[in-house]
PyMOL Python script that loads the backbone (N, CA, C, O; Angstrom):
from pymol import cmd

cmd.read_pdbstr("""\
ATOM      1  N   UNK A   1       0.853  -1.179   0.000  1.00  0.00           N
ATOM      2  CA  UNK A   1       0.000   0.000   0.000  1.00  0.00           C
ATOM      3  C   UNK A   1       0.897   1.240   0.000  1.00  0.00           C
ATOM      4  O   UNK A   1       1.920   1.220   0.684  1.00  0.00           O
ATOM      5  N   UNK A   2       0.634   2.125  -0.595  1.00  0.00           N
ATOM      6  CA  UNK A   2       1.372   3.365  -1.270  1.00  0.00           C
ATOM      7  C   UNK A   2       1.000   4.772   0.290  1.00  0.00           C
ATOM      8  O   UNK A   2      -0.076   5.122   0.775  1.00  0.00           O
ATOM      9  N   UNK A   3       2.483   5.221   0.630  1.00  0.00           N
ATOM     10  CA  UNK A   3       1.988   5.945   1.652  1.00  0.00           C
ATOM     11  C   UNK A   3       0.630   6.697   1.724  1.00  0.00           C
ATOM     12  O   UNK A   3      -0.262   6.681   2.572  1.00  0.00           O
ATOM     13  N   UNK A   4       0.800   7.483   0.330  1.00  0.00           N
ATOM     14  CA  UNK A   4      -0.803   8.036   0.646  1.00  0.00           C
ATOM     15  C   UNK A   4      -2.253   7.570   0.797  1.00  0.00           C
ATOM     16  O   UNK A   4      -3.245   8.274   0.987  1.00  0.00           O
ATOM     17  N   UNK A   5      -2.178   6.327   0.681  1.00  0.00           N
ATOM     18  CA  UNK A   5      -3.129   5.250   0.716  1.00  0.00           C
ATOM     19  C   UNK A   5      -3.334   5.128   2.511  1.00  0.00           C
ATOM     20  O   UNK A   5      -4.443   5.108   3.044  1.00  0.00           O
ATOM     21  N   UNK A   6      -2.098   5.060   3.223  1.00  0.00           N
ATOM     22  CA  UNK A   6      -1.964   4.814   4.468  1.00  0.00           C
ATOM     23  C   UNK A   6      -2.014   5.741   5.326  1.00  0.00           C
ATOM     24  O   UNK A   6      -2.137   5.550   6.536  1.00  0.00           O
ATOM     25  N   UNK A   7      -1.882   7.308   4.535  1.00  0.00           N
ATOM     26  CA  UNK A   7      -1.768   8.695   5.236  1.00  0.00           C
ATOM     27  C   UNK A   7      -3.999   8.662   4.994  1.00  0.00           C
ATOM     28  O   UNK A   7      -4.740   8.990   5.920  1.00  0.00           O
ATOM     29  N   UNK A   8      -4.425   8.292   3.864  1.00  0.00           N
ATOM     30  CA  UNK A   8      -5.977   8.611   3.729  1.00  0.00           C
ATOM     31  C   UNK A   8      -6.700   7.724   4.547  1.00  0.00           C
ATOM     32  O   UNK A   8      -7.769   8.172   4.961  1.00  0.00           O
ATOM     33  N   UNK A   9      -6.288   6.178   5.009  1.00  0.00           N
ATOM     34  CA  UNK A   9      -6.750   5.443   5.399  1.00  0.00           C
ATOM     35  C   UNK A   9      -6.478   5.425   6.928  1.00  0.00           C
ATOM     36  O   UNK A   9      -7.128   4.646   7.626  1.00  0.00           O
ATOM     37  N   UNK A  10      -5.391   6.383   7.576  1.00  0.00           N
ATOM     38  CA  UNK A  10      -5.798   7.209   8.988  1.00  0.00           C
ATOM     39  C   UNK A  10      -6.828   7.711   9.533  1.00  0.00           C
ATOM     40  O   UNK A  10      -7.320   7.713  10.661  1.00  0.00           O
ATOM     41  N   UNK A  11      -7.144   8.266   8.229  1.00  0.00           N
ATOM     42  CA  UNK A  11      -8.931   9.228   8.556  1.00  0.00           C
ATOM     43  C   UNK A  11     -10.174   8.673   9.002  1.00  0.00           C
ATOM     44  O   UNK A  11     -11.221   9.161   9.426  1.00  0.00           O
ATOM     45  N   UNK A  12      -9.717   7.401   8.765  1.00  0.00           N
ATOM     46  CA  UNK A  12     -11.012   6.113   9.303  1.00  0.00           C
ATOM     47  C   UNK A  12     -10.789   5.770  10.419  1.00  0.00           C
ATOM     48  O   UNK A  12      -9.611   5.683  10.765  1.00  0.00           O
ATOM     49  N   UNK A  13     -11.355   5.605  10.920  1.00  0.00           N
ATOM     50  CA  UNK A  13     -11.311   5.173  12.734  1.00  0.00           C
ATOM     51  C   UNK A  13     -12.436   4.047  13.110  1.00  0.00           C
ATOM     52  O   UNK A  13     -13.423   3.851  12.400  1.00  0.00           O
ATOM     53  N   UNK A  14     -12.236   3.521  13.998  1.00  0.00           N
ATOM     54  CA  UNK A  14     -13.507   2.683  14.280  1.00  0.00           C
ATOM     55  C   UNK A  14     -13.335   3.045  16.027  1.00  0.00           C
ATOM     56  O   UNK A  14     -12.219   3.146  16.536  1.00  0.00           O
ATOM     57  N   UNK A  15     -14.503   3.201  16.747  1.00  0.00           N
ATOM     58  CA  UNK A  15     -14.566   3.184  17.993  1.00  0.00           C
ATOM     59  C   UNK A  15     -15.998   2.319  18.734  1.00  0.00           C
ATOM     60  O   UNK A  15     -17.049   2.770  18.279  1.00  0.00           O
ATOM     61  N   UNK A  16     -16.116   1.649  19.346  1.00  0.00           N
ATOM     62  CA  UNK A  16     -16.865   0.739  20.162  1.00  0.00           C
ATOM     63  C   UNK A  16     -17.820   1.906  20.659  1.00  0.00           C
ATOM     64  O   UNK A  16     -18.950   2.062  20.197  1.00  0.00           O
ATOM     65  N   UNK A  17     -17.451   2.440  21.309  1.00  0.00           N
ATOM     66  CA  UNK A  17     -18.153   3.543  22.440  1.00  0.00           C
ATOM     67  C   UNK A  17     -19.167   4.762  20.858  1.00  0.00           C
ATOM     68  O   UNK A  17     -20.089   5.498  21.211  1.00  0.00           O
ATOM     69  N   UNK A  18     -18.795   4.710  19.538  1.00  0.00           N
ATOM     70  CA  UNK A  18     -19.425   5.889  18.742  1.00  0.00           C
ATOM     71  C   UNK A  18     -20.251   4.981  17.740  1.00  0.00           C
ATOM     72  O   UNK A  18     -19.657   3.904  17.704  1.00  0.00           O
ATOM     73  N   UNK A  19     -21.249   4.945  16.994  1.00  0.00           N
ATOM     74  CA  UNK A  19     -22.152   4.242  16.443  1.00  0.00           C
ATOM     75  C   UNK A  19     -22.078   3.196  16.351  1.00  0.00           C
ATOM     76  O   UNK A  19     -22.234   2.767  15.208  1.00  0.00           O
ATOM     77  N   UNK A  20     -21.820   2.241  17.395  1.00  0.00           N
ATOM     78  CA  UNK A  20     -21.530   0.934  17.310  1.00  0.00           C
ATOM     79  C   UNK A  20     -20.346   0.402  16.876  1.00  0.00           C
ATOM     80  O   UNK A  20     -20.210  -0.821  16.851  1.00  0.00           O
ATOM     81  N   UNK A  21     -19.437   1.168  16.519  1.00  0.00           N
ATOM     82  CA  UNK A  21     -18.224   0.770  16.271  1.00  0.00           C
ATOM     83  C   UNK A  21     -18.025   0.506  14.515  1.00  0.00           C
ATOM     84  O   UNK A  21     -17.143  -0.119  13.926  1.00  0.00           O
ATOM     85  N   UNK A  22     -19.263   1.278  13.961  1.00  0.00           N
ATOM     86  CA  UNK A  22     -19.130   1.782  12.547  1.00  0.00           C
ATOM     87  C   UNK A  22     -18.271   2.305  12.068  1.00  0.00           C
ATOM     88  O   UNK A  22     -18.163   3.455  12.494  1.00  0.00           O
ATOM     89  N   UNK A  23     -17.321   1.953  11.120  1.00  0.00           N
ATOM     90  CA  UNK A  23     -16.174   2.726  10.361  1.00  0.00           C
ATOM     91  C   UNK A  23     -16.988   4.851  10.548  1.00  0.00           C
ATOM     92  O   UNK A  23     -18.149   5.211  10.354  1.00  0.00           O
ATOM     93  N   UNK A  24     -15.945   5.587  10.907  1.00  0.00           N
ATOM     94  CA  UNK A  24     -15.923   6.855  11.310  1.00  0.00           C
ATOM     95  C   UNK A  24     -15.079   7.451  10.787  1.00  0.00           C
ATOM     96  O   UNK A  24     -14.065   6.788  10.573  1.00  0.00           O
ATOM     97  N   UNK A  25     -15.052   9.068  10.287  1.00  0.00           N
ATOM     98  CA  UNK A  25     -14.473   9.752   9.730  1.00  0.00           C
ATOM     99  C   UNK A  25     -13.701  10.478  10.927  1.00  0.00           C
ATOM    100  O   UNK A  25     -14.487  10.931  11.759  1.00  0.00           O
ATOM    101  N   UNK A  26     -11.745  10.796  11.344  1.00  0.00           N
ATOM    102  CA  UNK A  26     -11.432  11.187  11.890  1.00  0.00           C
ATOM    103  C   UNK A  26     -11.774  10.965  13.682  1.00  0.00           C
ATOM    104  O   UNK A  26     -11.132  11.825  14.284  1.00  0.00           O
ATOM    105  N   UNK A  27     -12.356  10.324  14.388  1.00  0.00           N
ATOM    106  CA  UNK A  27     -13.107   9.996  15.746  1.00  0.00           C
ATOM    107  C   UNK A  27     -13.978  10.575  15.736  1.00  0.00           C
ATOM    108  O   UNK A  27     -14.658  10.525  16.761  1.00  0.00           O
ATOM    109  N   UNK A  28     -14.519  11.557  14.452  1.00  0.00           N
ATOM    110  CA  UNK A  28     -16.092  12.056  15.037  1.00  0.00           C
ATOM    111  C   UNK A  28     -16.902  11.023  14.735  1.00  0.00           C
ATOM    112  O   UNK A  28     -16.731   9.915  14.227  1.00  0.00           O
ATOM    113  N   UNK A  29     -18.255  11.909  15.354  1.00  0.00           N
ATOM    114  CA  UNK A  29     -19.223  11.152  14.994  1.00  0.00           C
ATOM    115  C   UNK A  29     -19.971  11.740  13.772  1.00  0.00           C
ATOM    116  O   UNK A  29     -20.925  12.515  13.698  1.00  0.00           O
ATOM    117  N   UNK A  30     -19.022  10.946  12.592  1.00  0.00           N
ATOM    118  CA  UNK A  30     -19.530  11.254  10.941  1.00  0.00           C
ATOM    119  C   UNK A  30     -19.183  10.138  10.247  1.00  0.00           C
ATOM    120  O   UNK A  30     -18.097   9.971   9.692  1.00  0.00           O
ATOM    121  N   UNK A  31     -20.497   9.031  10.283  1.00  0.00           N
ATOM    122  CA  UNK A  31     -19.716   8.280   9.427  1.00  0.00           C
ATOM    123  C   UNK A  31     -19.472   7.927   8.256  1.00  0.00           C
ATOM    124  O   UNK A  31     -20.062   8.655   7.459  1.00  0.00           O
ATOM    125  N   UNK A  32     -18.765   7.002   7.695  1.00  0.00           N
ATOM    126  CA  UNK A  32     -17.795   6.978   6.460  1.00  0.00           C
ATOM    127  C   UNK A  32     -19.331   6.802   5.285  1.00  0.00           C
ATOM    128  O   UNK A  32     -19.529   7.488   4.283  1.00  0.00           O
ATOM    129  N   UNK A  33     -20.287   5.609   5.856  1.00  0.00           N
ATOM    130  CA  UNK A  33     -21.169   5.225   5.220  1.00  0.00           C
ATOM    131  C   UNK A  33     -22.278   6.886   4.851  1.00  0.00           C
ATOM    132  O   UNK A  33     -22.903   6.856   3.791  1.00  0.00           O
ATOM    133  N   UNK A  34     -22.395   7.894   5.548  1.00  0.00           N
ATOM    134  CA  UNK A  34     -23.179   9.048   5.408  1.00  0.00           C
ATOM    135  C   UNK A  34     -22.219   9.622   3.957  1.00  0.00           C
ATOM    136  O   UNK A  34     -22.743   9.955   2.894  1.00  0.00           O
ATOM    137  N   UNK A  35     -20.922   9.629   4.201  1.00  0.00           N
ATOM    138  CA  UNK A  35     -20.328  10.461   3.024  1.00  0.00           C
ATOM    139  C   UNK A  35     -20.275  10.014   1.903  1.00  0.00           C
ATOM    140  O   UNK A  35     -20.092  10.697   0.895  1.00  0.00           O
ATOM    141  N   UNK A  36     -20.496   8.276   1.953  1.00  0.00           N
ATOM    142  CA  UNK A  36     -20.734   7.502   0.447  1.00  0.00           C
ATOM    143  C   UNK A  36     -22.073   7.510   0.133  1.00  0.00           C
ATOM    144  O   UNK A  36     -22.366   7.530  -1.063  1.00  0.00           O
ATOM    145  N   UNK A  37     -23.105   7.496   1.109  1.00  0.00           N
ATOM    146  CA  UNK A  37     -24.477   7.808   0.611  1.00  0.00           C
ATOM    147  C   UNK A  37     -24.485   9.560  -0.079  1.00  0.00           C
ATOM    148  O   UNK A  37     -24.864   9.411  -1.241  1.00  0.00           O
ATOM    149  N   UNK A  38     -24.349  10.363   0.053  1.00  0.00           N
ATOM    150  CA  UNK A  38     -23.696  11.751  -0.534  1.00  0.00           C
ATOM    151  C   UNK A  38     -23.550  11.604  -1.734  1.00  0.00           C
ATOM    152  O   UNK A  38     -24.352  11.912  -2.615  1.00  0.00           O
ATOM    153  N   UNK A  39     -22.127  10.941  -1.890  1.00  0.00           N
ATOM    154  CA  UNK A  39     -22.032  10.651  -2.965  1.00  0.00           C
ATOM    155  C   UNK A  39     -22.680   9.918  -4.225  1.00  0.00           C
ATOM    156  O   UNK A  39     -22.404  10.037  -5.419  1.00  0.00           O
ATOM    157  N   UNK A  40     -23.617   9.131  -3.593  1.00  0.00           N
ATOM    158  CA  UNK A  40     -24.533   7.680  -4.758  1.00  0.00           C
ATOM    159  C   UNK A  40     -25.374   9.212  -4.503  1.00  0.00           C
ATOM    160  O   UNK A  40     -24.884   9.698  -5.522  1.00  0.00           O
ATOM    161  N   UNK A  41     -26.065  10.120  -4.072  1.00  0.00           N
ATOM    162  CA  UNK A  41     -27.036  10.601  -4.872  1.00  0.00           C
ATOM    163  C   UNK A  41     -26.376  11.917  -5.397  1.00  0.00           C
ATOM    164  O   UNK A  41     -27.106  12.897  -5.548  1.00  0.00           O
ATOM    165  N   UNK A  42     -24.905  12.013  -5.716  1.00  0.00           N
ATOM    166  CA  UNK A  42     -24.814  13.166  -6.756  1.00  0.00           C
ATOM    167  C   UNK A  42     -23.836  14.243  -6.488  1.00  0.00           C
ATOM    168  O   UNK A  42     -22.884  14.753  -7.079  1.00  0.00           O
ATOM    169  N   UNK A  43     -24.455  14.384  -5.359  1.00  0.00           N
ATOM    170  CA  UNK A  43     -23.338  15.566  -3.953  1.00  0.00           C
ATOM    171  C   UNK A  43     -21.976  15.516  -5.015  1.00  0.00           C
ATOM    172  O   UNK A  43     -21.561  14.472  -5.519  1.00  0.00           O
ATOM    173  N   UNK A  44     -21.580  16.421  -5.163  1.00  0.00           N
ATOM    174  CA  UNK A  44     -20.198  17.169  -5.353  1.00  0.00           C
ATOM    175  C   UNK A  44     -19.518  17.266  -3.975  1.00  0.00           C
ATOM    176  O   UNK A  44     -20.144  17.581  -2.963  1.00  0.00           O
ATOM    177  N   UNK A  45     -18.108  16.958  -3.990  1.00  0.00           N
ATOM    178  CA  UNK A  45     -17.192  16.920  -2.725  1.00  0.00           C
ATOM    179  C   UNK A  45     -17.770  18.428  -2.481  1.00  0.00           C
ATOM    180  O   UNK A  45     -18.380  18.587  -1.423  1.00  0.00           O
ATOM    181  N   UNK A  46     -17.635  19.588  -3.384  1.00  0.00           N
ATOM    182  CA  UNK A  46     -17.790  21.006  -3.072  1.00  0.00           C
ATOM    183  C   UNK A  46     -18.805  21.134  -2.337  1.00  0.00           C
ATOM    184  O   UNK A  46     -18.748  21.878  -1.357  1.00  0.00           O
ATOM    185  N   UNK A  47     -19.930  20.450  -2.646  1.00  0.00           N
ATOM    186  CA  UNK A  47     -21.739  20.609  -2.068  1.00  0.00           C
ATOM    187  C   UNK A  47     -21.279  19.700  -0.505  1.00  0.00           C
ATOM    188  O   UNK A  47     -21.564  19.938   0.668  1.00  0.00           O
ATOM    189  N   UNK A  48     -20.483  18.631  -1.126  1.00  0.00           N
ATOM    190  CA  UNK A  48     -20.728  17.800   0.899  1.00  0.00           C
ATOM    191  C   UNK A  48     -19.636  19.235   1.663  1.00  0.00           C
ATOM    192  O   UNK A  48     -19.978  19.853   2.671  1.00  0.00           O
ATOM    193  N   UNK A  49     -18.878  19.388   1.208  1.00  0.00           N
ATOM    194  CA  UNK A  49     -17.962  20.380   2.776  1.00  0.00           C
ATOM    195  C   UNK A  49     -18.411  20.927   2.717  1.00  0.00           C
ATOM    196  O   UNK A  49     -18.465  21.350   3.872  1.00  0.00           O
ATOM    197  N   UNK A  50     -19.496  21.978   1.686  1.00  0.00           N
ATOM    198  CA  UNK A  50     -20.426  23.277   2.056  1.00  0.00           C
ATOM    199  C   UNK A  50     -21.125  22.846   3.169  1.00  0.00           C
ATOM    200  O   UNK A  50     -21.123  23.561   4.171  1.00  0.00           O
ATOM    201  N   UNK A  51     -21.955  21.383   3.154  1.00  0.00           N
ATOM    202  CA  UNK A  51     -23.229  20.860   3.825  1.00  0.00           C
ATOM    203  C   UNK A  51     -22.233  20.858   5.754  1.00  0.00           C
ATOM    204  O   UNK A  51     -22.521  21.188   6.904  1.00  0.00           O
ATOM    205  N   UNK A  52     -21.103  20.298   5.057  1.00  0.00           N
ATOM    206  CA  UNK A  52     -20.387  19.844   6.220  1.00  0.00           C
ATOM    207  C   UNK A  52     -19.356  20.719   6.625  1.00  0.00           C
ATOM    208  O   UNK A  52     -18.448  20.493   5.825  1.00  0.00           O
ATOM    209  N   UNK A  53     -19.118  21.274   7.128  1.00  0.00           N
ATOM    210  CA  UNK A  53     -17.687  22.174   7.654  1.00  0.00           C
ATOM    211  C   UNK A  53     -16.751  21.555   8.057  1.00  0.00           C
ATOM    212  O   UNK A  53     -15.577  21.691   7.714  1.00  0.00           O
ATOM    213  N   UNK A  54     -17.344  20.567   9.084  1.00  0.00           N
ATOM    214  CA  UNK A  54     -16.292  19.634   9.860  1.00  0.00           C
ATOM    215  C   UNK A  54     -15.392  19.102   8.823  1.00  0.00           C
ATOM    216  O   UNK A  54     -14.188  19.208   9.055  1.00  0.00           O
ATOM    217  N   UNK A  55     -15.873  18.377   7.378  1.00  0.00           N
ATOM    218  CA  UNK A  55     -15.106  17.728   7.202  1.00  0.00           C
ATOM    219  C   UNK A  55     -14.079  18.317   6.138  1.00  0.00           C
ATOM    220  O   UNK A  55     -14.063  19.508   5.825  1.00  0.00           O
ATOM    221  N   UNK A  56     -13.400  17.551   5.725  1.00  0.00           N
ATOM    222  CA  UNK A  56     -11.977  18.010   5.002  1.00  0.00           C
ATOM    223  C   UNK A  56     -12.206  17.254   3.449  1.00  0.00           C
ATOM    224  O   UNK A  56     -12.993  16.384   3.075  1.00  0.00           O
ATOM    225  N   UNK A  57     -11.247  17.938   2.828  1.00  0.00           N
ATOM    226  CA  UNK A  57     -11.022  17.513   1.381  1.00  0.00           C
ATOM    227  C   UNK A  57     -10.995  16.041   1.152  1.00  0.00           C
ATOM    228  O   UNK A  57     -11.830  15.459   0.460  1.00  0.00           O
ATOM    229  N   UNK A  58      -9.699  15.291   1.949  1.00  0.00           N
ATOM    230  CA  UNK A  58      -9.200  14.244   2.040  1.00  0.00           C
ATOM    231  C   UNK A  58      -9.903  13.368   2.850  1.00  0.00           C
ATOM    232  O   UNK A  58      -9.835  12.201   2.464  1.00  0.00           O
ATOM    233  N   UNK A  59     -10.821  13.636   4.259  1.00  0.00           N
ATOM    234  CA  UNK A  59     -11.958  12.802   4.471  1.00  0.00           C
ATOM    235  C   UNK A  59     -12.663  12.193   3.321  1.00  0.00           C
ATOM    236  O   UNK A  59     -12.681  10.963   3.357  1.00  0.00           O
ATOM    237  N   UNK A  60     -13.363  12.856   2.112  1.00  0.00           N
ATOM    238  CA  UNK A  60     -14.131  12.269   1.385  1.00  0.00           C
ATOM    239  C   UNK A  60     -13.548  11.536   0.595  1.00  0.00           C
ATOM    240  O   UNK A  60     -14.155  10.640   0.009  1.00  0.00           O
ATOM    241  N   UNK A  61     -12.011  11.808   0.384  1.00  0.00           N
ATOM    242  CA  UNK A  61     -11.098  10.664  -0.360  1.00  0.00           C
ATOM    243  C   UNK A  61     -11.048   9.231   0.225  1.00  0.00           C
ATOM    244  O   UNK A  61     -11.089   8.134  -0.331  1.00  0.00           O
ATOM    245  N   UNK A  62     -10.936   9.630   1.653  1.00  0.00           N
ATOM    246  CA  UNK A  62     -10.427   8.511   2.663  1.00  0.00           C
ATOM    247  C   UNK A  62     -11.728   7.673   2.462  1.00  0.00           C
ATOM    248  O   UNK A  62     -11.354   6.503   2.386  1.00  0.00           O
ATOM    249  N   UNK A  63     -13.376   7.751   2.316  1.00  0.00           N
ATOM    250  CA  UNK A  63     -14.313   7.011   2.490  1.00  0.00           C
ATOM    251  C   UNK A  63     -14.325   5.759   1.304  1.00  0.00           C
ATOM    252  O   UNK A  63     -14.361   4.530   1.342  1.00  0.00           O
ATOM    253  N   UNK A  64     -14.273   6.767   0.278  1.00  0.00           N
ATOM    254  CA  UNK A  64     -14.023   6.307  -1.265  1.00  0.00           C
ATOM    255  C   UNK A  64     -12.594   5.572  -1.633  1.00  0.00           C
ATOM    256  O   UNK A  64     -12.501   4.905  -2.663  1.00  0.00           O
ATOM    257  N   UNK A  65     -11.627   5.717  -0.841  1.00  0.00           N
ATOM    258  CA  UNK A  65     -10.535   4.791  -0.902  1.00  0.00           C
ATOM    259  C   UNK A  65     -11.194   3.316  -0.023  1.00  0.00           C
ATOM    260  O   UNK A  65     -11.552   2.266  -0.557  1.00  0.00           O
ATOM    261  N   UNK A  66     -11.206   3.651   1.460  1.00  0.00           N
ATOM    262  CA  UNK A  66     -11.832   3.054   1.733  1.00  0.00           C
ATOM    263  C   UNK A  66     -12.895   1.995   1.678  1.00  0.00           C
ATOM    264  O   UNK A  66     -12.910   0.967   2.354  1.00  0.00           O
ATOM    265  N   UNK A  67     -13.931   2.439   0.639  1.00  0.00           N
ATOM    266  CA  UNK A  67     -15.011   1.544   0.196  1.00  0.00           C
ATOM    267  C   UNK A  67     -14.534   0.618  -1.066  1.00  0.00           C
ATOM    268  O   UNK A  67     -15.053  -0.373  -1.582  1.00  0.00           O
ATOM    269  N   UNK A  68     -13.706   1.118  -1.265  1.00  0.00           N
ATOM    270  CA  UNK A  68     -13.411   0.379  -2.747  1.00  0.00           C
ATOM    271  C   UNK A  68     -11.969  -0.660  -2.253  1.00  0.00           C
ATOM    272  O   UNK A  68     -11.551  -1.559  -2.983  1.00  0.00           O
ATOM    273  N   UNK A  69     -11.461  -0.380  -1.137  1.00  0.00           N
ATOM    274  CA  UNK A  69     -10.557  -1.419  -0.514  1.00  0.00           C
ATOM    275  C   UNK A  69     -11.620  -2.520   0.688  1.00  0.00           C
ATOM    276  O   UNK A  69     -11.251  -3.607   1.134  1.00  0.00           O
ATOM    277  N   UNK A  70     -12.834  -1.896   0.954  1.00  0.00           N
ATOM    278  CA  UNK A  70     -13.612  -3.362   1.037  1.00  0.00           C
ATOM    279  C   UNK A  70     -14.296  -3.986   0.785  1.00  0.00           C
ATOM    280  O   UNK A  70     -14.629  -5.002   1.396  1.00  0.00           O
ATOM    281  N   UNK A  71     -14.942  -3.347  -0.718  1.00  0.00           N
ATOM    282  CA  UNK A  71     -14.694  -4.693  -2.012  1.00  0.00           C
ATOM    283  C   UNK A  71     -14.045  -5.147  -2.195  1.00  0.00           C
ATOM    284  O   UNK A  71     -14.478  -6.267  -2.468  1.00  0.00           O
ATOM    285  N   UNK A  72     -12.702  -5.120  -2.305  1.00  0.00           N
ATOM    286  CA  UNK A  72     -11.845  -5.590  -2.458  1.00  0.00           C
ATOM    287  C   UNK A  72     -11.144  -6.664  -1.097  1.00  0.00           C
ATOM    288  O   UNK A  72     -10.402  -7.636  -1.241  1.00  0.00           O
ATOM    289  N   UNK A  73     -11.443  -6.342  -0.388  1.00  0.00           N
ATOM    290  CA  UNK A  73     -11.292  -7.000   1.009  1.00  0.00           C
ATOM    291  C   UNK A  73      -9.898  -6.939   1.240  1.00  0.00           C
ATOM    292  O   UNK A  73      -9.245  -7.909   1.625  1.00  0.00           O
ATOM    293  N   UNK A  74      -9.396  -5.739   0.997  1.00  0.00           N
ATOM    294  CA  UNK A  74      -8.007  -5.457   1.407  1.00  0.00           C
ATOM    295  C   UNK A  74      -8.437  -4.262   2.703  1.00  0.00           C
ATOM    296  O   UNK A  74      -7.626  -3.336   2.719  1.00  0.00           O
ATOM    297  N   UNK A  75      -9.005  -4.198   3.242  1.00  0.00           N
ATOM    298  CA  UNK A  75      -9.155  -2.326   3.936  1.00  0.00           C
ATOM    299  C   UNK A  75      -9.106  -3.193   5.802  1.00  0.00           C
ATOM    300  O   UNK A  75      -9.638  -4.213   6.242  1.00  0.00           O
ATOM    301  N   UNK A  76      -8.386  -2.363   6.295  1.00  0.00           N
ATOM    302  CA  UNK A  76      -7.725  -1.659   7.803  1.00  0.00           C
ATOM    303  C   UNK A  76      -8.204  -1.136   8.413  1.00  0.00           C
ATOM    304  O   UNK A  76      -8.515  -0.072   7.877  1.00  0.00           O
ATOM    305  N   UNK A  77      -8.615  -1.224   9.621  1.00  0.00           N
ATOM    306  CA  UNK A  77      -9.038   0.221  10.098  1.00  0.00           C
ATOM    307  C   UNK A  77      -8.026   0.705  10.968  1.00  0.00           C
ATOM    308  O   UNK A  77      -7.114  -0.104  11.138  1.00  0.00           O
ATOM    309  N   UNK A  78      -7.886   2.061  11.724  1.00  0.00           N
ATOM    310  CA  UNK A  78      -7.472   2.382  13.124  1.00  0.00           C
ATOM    311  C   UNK A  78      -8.706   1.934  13.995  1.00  0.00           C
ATOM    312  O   UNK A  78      -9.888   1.723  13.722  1.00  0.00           O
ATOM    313  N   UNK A  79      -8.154   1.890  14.853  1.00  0.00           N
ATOM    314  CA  UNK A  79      -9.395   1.854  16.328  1.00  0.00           C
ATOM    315  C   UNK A  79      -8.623   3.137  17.044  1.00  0.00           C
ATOM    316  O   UNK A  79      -7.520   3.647  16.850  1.00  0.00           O
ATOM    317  N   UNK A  80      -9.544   3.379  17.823  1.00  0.00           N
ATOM    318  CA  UNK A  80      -9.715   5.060  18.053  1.00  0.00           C
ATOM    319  C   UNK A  80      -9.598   4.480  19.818  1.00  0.00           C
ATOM    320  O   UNK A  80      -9.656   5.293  20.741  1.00  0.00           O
TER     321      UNK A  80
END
""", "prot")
cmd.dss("prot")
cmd.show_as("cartoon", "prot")
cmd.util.cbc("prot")
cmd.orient("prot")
């Protein structure tokens, strides 16, 4: 895995104690699955950080790297 793969795939967190221990963006409580639903209906990264402040450029990279490494059944998480 290519550092920046491993620097985007930081941004995911999993914690027990925050939606059940649902893959999470950064330790908030935003998760990865809200920013890929966003995306399946259309949302522009520009339209989700307008919607969202909290989040960052590279959060919405990290979901979408993410989702497509567990199809693939290669994907990691941190635990938080």
């Amino acid at each position: 895995m290519e550092s920046e793969q491993k620097f985007l795939l930081e941004r995911i967190t999993v914690n027990p104690s925050i939606f059940g221990g649902k893959p999470i963006i950064r330790g908030m409580r935003f998760r990865v699955i809200d920013v890929l639903e966003m995306v399946a209906i259309g949302m522009t990264k520009e339209q989700i950080l307008e919607e969202h402040p909290i989040l960052q450029d590279d959060d919405i990279i990290a979901c979408l790297l993410y989702a497509s490494m567990i199809i693939n059944n290669t994907a990691a998480v941190n635990a938080a």
